[in-house]
C-alpha positions as CSV (number, residue, x, y, z in Angstrom):
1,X,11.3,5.9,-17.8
2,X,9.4,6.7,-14.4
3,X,6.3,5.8,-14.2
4,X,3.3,4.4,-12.0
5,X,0.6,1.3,-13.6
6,X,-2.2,0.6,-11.6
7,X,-4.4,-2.3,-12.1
8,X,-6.6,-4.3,-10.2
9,X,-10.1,-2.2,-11.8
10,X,-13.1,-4.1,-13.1
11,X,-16.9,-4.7,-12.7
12,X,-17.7,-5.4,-9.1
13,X,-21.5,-5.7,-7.6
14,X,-22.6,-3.5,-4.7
15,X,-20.8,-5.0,-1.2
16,X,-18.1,-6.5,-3.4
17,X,-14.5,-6.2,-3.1
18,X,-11.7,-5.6,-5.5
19,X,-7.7,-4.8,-4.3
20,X,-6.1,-2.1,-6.9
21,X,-2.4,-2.2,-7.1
22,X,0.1,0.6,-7.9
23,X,3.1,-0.5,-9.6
24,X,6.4,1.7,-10.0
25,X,9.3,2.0,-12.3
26,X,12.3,3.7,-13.0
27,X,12.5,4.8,-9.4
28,X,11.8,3.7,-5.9
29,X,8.6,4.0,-4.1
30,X,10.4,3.6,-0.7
31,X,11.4,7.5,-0.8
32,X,7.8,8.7,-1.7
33,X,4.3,8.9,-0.3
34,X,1.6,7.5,-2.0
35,X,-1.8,8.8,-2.7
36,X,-4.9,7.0,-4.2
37,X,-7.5,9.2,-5.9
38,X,-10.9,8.9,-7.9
39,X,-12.5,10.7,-10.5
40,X,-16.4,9.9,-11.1
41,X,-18.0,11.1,-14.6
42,X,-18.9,14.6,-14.1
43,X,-16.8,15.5,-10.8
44,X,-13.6,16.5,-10.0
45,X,-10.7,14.2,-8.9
46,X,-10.7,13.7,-5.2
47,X,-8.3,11.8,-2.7
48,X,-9.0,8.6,-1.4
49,X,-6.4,7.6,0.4
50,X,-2.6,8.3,1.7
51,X,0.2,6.4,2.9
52,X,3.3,8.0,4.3
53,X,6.8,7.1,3.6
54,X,8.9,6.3,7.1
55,X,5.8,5.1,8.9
56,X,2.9,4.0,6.9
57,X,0.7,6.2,8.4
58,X,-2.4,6.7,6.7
59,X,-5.1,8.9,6.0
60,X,-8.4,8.2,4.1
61,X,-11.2,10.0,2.9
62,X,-14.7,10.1,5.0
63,X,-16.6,8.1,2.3
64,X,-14.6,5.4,2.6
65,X,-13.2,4.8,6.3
66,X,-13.5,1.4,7.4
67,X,-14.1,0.1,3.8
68,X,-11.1,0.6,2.0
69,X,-7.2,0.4,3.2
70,X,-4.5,1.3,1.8
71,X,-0.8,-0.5,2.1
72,X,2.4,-0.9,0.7
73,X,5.2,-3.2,-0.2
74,X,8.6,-1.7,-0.7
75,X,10.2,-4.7,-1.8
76,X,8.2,-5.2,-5.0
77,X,7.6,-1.7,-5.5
78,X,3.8,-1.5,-5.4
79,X,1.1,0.1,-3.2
80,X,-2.2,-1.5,-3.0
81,X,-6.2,-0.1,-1.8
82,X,-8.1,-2.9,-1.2
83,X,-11.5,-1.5,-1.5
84,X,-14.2,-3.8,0.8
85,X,-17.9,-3.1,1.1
86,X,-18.2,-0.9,-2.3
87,X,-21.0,1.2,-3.3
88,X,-22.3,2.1,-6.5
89,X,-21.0,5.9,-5.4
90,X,-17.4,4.3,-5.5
91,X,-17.8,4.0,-9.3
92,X,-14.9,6.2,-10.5
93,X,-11.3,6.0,-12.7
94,X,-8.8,5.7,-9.8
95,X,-5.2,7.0,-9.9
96,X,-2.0,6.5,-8.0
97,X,0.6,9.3,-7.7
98,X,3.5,9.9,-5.4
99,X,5.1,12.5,-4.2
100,X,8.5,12.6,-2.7
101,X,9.2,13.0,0.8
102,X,7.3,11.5,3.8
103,X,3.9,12.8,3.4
104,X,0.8,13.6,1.4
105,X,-0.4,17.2,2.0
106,X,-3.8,17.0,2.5
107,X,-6.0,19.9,1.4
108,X,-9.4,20.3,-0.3
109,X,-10.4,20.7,-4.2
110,X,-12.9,22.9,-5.8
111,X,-15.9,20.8,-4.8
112,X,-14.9,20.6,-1.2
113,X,-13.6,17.1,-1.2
114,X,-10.5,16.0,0.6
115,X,-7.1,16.4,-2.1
116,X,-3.7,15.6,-1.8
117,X,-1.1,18.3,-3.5
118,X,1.9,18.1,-5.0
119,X,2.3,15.2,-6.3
120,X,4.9,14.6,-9.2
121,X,4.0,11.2,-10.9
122,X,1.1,9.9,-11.8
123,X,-0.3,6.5,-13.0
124,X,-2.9,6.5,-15.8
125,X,-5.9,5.2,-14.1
126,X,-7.8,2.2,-13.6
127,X,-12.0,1.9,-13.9
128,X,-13.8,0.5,-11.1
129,X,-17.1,0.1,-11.7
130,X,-20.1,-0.6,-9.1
131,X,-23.2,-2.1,-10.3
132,X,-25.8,-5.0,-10.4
């Protein structure tokens, strides 16, 4: 069965860190690219973060450059955002997906916030949670 677990959520107070991890099986993650995306109550999903296949390049969302960074270990079949300096406004479900091939394609959803298309498998979530 393929699928992708993330973990790593909880409740974390404002300027706190917490490292999310994004666990595959039934298939390799060293042939896909990874995104990371969010979903707050009330607003559409949004992409967070991407890490490319053959060179690790990455791309991140404006709200969260220099905060959060995404990486990945091949060998134990995980991807990881570890998620420094966080904000009540980082409050959100966040999901892992992965889409075979080399890179994310980056694009924009309904509400004008950066997306990454095409992805075929995705994890079931994990709630981070901001607050004091």
């Amino acid at each position: 069965q393929l699928q992708l677990v993330e973990s790593g959520g909880g409740l974390v107070q404002p300027g706190g860190s917490l490292r999310l991890s994004c666990a595959a099986s039934g298939f390799n993650l060293d042939s896909y690219a990874i995104g990371w995306f969010r979903q707050a109550p009330g607003k559409e999903r949004e992409g967070v973060s991407c890490i490319s296949n053959s060179d690790g390049r990455t791309k991140y969302a404006d709200s969260v450059k220099g905060r959060f960074s995404i990486s990945r270990d091949n060998a134990k079949n995980t991807v990881y955002l570890q998620m420094n300096s966080l904000k009540p406004e980082d409050t959100a479900v966040y999901y892992c997906a992965a889409v075979f091939g080399d890179h994310c394609t980056v694009g924009r959803n309904l509400a004008g916030a950066k997306y990454y298309y095409g992805m075929d498998y995705w994890g079931k979530g994990t709630l981070v949670t901001v607050s004091s």
